[in-house]
N, C-alpha and C positions, 0 to 999 in steps of 0.2 A: 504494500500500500504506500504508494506516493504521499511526498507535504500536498497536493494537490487535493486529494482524494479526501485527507483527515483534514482539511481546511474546508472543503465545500461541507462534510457531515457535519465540522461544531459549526458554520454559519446557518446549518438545516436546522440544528438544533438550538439555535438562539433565536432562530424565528419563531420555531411551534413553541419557544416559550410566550413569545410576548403575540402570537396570533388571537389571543380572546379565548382559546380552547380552555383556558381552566380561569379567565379570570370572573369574577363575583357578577350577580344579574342589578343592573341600575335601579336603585331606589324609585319607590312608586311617586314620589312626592320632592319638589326640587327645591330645597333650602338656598335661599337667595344668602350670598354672603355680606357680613355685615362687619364695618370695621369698629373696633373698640372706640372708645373713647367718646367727646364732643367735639367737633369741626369746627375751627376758628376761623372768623369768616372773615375778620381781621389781618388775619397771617401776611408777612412780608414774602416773596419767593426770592430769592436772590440765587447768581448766577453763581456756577461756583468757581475757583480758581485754579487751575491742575499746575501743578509744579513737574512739568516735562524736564527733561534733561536735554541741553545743548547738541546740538547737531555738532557731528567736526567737521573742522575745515579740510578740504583737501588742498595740499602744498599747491600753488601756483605752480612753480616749475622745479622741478628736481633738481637738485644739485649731480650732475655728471662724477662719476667715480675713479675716472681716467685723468686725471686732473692731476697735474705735476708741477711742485714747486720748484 
């Protein structure tokens, strides 16, 4: 048996996992989701600030290595 042969079976067998075949039947009745808390209607949004790190520069022109004093 081929990497080929045992690659395609656990890819067969990662699928009839997650195909529906064993997973749970959807509740009869669909609970809307609801966030904690009280919502300030108030609130500021502000944007945020990301602290990226500098690009480098690339050398304008190289210094040649053949170069004799």
């Amino acid at each position: 048996m081929g990497i080929r042969d045992r690659l395609i079976r656990k890819v067969k067998k990662v699928a009839a996992e997650f195909s529906g075949e064993y997973a749970e039947d959807a509740p009869e009745e669909q609970q809307p989701y609801e966030r904690p808390g009280v919502p300030n209607e108030n609130a500021e949004v502000v944007m945020a600030k990301l602290n990226r790190p500098k690009r480098a520069r690339k050398n304008r022109k190289p210094k040649p290595s053949n170069e004799t004093d």
